[in-house]
VEXPA-824551 format. One line per 10 residues: number of its first residue (from 1); their letters; for each residue x, y, z of C-alpha. Coordinates in steps of 0.02 Angstrom, whole numbers, plus 50000, padded with zeros to 5 digits. Layout:
# residues N
NUM) a) X Y Z; ...
END
This chain:
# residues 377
1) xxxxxxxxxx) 51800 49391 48290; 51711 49238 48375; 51630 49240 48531; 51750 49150 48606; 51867 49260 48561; 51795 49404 48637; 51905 49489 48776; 51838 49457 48948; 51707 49310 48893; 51611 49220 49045
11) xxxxxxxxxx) 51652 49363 49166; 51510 49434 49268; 51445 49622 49225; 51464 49720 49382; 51326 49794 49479; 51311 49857 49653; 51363 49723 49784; 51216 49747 49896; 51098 49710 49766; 51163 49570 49668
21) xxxxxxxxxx) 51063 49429 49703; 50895 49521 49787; 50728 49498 49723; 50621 49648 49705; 50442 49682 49747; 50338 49517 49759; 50190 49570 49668; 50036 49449 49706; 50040 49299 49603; 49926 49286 49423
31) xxxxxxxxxx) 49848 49116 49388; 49752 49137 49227; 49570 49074 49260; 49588 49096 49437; 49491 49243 49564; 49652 49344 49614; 49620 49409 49808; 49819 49453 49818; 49830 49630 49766; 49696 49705 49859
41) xxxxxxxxxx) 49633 49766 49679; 49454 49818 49677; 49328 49713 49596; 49235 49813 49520; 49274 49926 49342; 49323 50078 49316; 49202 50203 49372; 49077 50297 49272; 49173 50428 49149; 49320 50354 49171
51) xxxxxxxxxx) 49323 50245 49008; 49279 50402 48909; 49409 50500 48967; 49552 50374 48943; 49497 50364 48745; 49491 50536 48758; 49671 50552 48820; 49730 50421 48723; 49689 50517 48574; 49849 50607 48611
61) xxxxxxxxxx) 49971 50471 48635; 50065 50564 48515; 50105 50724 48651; 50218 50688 48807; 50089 50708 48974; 50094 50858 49078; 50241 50842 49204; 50178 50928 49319; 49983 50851 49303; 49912 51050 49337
71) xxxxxxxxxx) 49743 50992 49312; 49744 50844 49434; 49824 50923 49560; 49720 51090 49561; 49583 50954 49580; 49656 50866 49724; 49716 51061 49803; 49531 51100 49812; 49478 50935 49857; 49587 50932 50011
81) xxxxxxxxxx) 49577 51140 50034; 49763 51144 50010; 49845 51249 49859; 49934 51149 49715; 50098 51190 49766; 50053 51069 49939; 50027 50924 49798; 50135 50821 49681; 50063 50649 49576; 50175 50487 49549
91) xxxxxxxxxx) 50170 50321 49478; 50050 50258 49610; 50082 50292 49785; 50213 50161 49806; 50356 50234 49685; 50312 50411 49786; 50350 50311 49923; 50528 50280 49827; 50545 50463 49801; 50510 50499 49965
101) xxxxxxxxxx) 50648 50403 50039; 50791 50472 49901; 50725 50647 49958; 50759 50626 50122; 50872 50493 50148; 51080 50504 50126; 51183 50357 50129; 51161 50264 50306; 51021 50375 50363; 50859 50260 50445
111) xxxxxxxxxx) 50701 50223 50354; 50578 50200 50497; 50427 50100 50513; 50316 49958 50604; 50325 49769 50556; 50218 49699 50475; 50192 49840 50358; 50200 49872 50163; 50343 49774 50109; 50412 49901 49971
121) xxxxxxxxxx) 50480 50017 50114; 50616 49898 50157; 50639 49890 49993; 50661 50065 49926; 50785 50093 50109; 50897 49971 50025; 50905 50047 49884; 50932 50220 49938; 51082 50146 50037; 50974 50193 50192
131) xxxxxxxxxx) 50949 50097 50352; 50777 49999 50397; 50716 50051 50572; 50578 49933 50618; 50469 49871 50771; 50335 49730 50803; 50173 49752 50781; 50067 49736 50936; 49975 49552 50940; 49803 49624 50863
141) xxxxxxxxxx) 49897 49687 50726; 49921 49863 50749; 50055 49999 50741; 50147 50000 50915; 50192 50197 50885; 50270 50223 51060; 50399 50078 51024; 50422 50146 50862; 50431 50337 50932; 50565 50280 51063
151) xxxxxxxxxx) 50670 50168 50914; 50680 50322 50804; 50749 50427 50956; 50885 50326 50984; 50946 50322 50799; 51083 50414 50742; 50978 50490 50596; 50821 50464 50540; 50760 50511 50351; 50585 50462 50340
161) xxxxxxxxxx) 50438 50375 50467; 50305 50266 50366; 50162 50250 50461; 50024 50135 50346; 49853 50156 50388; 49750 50052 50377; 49898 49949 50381; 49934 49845 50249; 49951 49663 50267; 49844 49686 50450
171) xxxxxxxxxx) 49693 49818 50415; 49742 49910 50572; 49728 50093 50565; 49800 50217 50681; 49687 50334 50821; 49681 50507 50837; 49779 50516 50996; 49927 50380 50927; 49957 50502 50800; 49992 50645 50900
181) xxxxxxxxxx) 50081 50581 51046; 50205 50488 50883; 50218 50677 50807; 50245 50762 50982; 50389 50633 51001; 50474 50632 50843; 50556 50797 50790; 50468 50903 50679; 50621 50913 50562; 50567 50712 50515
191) xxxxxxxxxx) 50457 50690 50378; 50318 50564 50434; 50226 50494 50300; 50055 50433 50343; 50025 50285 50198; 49816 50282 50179; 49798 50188 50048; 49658 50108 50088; 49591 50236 50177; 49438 50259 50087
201) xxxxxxxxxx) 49396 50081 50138; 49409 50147 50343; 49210 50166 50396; 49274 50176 50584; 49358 50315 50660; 49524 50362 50588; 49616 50502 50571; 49676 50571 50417; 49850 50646 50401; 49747 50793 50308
211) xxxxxxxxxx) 49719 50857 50455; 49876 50867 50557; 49962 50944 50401; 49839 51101 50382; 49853 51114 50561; 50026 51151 50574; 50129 51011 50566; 50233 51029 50386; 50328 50855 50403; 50172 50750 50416
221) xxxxxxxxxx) 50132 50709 50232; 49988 50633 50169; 50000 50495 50043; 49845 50395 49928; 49838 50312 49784; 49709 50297 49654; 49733 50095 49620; 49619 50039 49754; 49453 50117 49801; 49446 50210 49627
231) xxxxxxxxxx) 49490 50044 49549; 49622 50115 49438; 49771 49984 49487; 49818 49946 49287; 49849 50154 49269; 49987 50182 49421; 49938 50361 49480; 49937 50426 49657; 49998 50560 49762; 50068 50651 49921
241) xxxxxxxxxx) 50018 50803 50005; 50144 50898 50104; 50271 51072 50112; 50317 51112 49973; 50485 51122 50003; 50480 50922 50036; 50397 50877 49886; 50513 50990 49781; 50627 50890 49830; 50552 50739 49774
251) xxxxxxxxxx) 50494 50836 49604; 50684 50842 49580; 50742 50673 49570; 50578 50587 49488; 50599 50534 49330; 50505 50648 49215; 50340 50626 49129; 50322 50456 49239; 50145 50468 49250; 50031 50452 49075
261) xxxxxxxxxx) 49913 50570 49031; 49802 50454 49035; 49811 50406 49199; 49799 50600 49236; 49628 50609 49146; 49579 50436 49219; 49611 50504 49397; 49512 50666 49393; 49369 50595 49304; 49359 50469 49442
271) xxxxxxxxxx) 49359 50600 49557; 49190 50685 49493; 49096 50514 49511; 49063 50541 49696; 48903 50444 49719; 48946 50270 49639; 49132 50287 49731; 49031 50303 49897; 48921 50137 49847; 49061 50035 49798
281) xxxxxxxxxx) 49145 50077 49968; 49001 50025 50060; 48984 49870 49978; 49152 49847 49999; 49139 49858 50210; 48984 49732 50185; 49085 49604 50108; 49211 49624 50231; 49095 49586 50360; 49019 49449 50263
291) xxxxxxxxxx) 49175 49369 50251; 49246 49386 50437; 49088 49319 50528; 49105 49157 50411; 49288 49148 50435; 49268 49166 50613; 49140 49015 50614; 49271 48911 50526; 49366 48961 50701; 49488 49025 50586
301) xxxxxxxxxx) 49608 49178 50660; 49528 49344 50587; 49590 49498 50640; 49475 49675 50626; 49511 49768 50466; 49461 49939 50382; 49532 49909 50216; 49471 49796 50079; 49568 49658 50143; 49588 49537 50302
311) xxxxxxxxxx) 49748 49477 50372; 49728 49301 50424; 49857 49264 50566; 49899 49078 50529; 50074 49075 50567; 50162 48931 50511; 50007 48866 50411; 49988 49013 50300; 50084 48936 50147; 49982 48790 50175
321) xxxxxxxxxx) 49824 48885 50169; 49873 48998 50002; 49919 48830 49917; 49762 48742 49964; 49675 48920 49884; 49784 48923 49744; 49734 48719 49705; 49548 48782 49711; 49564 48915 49612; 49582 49066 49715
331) xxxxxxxxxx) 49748 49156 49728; 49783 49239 49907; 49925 49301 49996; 50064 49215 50074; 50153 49317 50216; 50260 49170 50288; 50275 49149 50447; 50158 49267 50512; 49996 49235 50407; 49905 49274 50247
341) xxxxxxxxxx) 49795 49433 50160; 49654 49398 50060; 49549 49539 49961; 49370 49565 49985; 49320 49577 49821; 49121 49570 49729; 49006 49446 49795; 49024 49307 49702; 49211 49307 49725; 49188 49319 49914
351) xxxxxxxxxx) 49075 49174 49917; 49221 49069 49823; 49350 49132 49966; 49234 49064 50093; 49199 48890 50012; 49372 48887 49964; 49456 48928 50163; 49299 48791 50223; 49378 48638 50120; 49557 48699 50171
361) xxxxxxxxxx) 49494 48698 50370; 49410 48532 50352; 49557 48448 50258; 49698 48524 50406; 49609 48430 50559; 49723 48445 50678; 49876 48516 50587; 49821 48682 50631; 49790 48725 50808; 49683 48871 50811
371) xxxxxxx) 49733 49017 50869; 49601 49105 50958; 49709 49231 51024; 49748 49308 50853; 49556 49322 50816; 49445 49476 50856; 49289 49405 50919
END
């Protein structure tokens, strides 16, 4: 029979309504012989061991990888004095982020959480059929978790609360006493999920959701990732810590075997290289200093950050500035209208970013009217 023949030729293949025509994630953009700042990736290798024990593991591609990574987590249980049960790994913190929501969220439930924030939890809502709940950020860039608090009280139902901290695109992170007036006014029946991704990066006083959770409260979970500070981006493997009951949950609708055993021995070999992790991270908070006090000369709109990143509030001008970056050879990140993220990376690559954001302020003039107001001085 010819093509042309064929019964139904030229008419579309169905899928679900809501999603025909969406985009997914925006991953930051790869220019080959470019610096990528986009991804927040660390700029440094792997850390010591690590290469050994992915040869190691890869020695067994043959074998499926533990599903339930018993190893890794009893690692994490004692690293975090929890037990194992209080611990499940994913692809990277962002697809437990995924799981999260389809544990906890039915058709037309709410998906809470600030704006700007990780973009992937509007995201994985939609596609859980669940409801995005979301409130500004205040001007400096930070969680407003009283608005937020008093938005998820007067929803019908809410599944999940992402809290991101420090808070990815600003660098924000969350205080001690935020936290607990947000718990003591959301129900205790509502998961909260307190994103710290970057946490390692936060050399200022933060709280970590660790601590809330062995104290008593079983719907705060704790959620990090192993593809920033550990530098292990390429491998996808994080995870959550939280009552067991919620994280069976999410144990029963991931997708089996999802992360390698590779990634498993990657991850708790980076976890026994203590000392070097604790030098990158300073050197990491260095740069990030570096990098603000020359931005800030430029009288361009920095705002204070405790991850390994700086959010950039240029408004209208903050395509302008990631193409100008892009031209010279440095890829940033593009969070139109509001403003643009750039990593702090090695050195050398930081130097670049600062050359690279002088030209771009000399070239605009006048088309950009600085905005002081946006910049921590």
């Amino acid at each position: 029979m010819a093509r042309s023949e064929v019964h139904g030729a030229g008419e579309r293949v169905r899928v679900r309504p809501d999603l025909a025509g969406r985009g997914g994630y925006r991953a930051g953009e790869i220019v080959p012989g470019s610096i990528k700042l986009s991804s927040n990736e660390s700029g440094h290798p792997p850390l010591p061991g690590v290469l050994e024990a992915v040869r190691a593991a890869s020695a067994e591609a043959n074998r499926y990888p533990d599903n339930h990574a018993t190893v890794l987590r009893a690692a994490l249980a004692e690293r975090w004095a929890v037990t194992s049960d209080d611990v499940i790994i994913g692809c990277g913190s962002s697809l437990l982020c995924q799981e999260l929501v389809q544990a906890t969220c039915e058709p037309g439930d709410a998906v809470a959480f600030g704006w700007r924030s990780f973009e992937a939890y509007r995201l994985y809502a939609r596609t859980a059929h669940a409801r995005a709940i979301t409130v500004p950020n205040t001007p400096d860039g930070r969680l407003d978790l009283p608005a937020l608090a008093a938005a998820c009280a007067n929803a019908e139902q809410v599944g999940v609360v992402f809290l991101c901290s420090p808070n990815n695109p600003t660098g924000a992170v969350i205080t001690d006493d935020e936290l607990t007036g947000f718990l003591d006014a959301v129900p205790r029946s509502v998961p909260v999920v307190v994103d710290e991704a970057y946490a390692e990066f936060a050399t200022g006083v933060t709280p970590h959701a660790i601590d809330w959770y062995r104290a008593g409260w079983r719907n705060v979970v704790m959620l990090r990732t192993f593809s920033k500070a550990y530098g292990l981006a390429g491998l996808r493997v994080g995870y959550a810590i939280g009552a067991p009951e919620l994280l069976g949950a999410v144990h029963a609708i991931r997708s089996p075997f999802n992360v390698s055993a590779v990634a498993q021995a990657a991850a708790i070999a980076s976890l026994q290289a203590v000392d070097e992790m604790d030098k990158r991270v300073v050197a990491v908070a260095a740069g990030r200093l570096w990098v603000t006090e020359r931005l800030r000369r430029l009288g361009l709109p920095v705002q204070d950050s405790e991850a390994n990143f700086l959010w950039l509030p240029l408004g209208v001008h903050a395509d302008e500035f990631a193409e100008h970056c892009r031209h010279e050879g440095v890829v940033v990140r593009s969070f139109p209208p509001d403003g643009a993220r750039v990593t702090i990376s090695v050195q050398a690559d930081n130097e670049r970013l600062v050359h690279v954001a002088r030209s771009w302020r000399l070239s605009a003039g006048d088309r950009m009217s600085l905005q002081s107001s946006g910049a921590q001085q």
